[in-house]
C-alpha positions in Angstrom: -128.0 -37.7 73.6 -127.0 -40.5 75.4 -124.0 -43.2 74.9 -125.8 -46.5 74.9 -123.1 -49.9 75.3 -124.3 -53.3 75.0 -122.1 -55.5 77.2 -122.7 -60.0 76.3 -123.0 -62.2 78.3 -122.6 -65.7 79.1 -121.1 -67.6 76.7 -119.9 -64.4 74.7 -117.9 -63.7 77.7 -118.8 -62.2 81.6 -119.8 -58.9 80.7 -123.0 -57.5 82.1 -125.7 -58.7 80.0 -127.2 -55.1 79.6 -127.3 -52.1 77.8 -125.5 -49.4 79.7 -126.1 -46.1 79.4 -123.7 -42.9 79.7 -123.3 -39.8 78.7 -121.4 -38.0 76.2 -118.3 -37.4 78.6 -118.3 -40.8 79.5 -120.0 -40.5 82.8 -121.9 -43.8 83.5 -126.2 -43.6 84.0 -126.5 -47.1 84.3 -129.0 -49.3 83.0 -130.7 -47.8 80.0 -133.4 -50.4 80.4 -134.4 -53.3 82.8 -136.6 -55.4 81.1 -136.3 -58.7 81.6 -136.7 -59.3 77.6 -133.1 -58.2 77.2 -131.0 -61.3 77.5 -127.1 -61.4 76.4 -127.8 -58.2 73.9 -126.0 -57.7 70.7 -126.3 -55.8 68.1 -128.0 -52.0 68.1 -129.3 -49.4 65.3 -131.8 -46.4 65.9 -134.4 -45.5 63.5 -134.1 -41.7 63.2 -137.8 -41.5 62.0 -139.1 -41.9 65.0 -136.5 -42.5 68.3 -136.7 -45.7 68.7 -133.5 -48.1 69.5 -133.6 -51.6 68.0 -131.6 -54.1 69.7 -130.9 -57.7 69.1 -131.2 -60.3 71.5 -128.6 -63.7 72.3 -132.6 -64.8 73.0 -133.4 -65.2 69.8 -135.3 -62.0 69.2 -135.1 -58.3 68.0 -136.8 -55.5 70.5 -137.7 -51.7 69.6 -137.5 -49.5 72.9 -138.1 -45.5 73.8 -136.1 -43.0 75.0 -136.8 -43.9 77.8 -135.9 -47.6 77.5 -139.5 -49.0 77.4 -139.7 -52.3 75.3 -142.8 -51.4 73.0 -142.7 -53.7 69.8 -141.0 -57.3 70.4 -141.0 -59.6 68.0 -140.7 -62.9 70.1 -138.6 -65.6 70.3 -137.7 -66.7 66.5 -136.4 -70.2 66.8 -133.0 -69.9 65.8 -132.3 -66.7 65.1 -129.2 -66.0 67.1 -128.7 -62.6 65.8 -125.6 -60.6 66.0 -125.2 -56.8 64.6 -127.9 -54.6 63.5 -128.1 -51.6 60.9 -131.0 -49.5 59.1 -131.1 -50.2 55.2 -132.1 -47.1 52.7 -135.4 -48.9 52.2 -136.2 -47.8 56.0 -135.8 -51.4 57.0 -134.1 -53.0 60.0 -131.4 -55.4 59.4 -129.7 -58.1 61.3 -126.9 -60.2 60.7 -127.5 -63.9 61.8 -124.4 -65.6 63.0 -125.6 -69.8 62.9 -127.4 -68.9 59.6 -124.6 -67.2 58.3 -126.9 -64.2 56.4 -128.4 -61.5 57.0 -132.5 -60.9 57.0 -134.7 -57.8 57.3 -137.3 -56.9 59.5 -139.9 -54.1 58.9 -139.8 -51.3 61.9 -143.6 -52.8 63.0 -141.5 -55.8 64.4 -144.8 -57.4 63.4 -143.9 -59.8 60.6 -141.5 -63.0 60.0 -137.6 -61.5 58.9 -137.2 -61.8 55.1 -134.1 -63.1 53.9 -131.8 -60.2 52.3 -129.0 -63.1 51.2 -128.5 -66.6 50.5 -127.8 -68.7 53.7 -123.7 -69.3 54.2 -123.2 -66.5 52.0 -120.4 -66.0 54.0 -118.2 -68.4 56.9 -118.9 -65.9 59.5 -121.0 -62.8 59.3 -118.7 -59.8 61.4 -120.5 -56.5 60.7 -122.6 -55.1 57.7 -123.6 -51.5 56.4 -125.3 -49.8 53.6 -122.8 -47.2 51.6 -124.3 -44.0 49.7 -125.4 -45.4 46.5 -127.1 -48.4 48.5 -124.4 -51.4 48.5 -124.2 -53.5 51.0 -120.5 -54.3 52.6 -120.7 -57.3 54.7 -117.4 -58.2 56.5 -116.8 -62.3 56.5 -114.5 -62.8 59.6 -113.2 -65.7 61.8 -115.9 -67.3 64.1 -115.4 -69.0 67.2 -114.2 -72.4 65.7 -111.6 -70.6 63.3 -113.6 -70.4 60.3 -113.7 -67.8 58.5 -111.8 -65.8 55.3 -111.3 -62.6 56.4 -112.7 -60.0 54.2 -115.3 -57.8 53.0 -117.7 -58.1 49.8 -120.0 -55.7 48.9 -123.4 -56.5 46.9 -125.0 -54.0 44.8 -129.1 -54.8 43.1 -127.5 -56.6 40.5 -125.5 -59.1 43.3 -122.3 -59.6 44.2 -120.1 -56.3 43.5 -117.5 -58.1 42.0 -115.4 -55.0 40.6 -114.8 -54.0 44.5 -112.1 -56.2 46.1 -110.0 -56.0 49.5 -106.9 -58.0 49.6 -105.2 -57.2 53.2 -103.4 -59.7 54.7 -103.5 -58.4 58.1 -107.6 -57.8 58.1 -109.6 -59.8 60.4 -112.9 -57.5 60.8 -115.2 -57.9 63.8 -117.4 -54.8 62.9 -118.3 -52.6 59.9 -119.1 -48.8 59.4 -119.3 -46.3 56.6 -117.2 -43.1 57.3 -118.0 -39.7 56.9 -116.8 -39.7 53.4 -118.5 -42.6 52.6 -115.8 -45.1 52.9 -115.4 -48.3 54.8 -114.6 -48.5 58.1 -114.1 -52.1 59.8 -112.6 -53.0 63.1 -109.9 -55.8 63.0 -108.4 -58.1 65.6 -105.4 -60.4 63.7 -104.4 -62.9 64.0 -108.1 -63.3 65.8 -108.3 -64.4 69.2 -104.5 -64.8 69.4 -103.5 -63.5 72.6 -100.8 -61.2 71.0 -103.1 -59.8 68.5 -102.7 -56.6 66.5 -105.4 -54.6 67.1 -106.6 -52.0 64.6 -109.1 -49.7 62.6 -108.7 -49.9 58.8 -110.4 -47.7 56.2 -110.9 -49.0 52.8 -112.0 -46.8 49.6 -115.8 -47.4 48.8 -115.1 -47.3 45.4 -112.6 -50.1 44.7 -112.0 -51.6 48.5 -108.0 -50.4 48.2 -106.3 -50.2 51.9 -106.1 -46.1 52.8 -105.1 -45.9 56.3 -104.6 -47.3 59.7 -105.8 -46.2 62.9 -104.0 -47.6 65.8 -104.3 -47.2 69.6 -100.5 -45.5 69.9 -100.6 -47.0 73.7 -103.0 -44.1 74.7 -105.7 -47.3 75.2 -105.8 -51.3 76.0 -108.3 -51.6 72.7 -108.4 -55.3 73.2 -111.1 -57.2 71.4 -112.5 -54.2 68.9 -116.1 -54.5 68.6 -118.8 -51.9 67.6 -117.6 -48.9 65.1 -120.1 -46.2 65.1 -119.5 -42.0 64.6 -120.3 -39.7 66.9 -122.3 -37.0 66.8 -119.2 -34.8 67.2 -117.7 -36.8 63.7 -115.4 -38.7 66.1 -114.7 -42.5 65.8 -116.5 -44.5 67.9 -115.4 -48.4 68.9 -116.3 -50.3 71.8 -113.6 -52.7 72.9 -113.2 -55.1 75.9 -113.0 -52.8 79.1 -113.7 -49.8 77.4 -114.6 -47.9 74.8 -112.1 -45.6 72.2 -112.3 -42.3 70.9 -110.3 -41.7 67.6 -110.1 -38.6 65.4 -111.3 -39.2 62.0 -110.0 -36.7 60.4 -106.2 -37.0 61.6 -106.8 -40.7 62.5 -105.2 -40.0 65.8 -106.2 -42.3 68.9 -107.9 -40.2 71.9 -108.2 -42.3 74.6 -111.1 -43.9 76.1 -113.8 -42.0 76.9 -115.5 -45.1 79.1 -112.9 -47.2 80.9 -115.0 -50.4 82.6 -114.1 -53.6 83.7 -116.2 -56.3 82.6 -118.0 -54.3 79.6 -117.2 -56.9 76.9 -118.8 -54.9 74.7 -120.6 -55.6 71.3 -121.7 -52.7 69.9 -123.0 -48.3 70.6 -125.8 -46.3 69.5 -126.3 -42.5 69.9 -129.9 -42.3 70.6 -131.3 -38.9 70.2 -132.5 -36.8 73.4 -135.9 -37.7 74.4 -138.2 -34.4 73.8 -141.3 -35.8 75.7 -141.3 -33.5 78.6 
């Protein structure tokens, strides 16, 4: 089961404009894929159905590829898209936060039909990580974008709409990433002030149930974690987060940091996916 990192580029920062691939010790494997379709990639989510990772594009499109990283459904260019994180829905869906829209929009798994729209557009000032909890909410963390807007927090939305009975007030929150924990609460990675230079630099986990603060995980000086980006658990139940330079291991359960497990220059990394082993022969 490989480690899959996508590193931006350009005007996200001189990363390598790839997915890299290692393995579960770290090791590097290099490109996962060289397809020339995969331009400045973003966000990542695998569809456990059938293998497949789906990866967004700074190219305005979304591409499904193998085990084996063979591009076989691409959806195109989609004028304006400018997608940035990607997570499966319960409805089997693939979804992907837009960043200029401001929204988020789904895509069936064919890849072969227009995105439809999941929430109004500007539903938030800046779109910094989504996931589905148990009972089907959506959490969408509303961050700081590039220009300093933003309000720094998360809202949830349930059938009905906006969840209003579940709140987060914490004045040191300003999420770049969202994840749902093992025990189903929330999970978001936090850089505040954001983009300050002296920044505090944290994981925060928030009760799914009301959106109270229930613990911190810091780095403890056992890593750099500069610019927290992707969250995702491992398939051991560690804590996944890919950072600038590197990516961090933390204990869930003890909410210890372990170190990094990849140390890179140059990864300005987005986001990780743990693709299941290829059984194809």
């Amino acid at each position: 089961m490989p480690l899959l990192v996508t590193s931006a580029a350009g005007a996200n920062g001189d990363g390598y404009g790839a997915v890299l691939e290692f393995d579960l010790n770290g090791k590097p494997r290099g490109l996962f894929s060289d397809d020339a379709r995969i331009s400045d990639p973003r966000g990542l989510g695998v569809d456990r159905d059938d293998g497949l990772l789906f990866l967004n594009c700074g190219s305005d499109r979304v591409l499904a590829l193998d085990p084996n990283g063979q591009v076989i459904r691409d959806t195109g260019p989609i004028q304006d898209l400018n997608p940035g994180g990607g997570n499966f829905g319960p409805d089997g869906r693939y979804y992907v936060g837009l960043r200029s829209a401001r929204t988020i929009m789904a895509f069936t798994t064919a890849l072969n039909a227009p995105p439809e729209p999941v929430l109004p557009k500007c539903v938030v000032p800046f779109p910094r990580g989504f996931a589905f909890g148990r009972d089907g909410e959506l959490f969408l963390a509303s961050g700081t974008g590039p220009t300093g807007e933003g309000d720094n927090t998360i809202i949830a939305f349930a059938a009905g709409g906006l969840l209003t009975s579940w709140r987060v007030e914490d004045p040191d929150l300003s999420p770049l990433d969202l994840a749902i924990a093992p025990n189903g609460n929330i999970l978001v990675a936090s850089e505040y002030p954001f983009g300050a230079p002296n920044a505090t630099t944290t994981i925060r986990e928030y009760d799914a149930t009301e959106g109270d603060l229930v613990r911190v995980f810091s780095p403890g000086g056992l890593a750099e974690f500069q610019k927290p980006r992707g969250l995702r658990i491992g398939p051991d139940g560690y804590l996944y987060c890919v950072a600038r330079d590197e990516v961090v291991v933390f204990d869930f359960e003890t909410s210890k940091c372990l170190g990094p497990i990849i140390q890179l220059p140059g990864l300005n990394g987005q986001a990780l996916a743990f693709l299941p082993s290829h059984h194809g022969g």
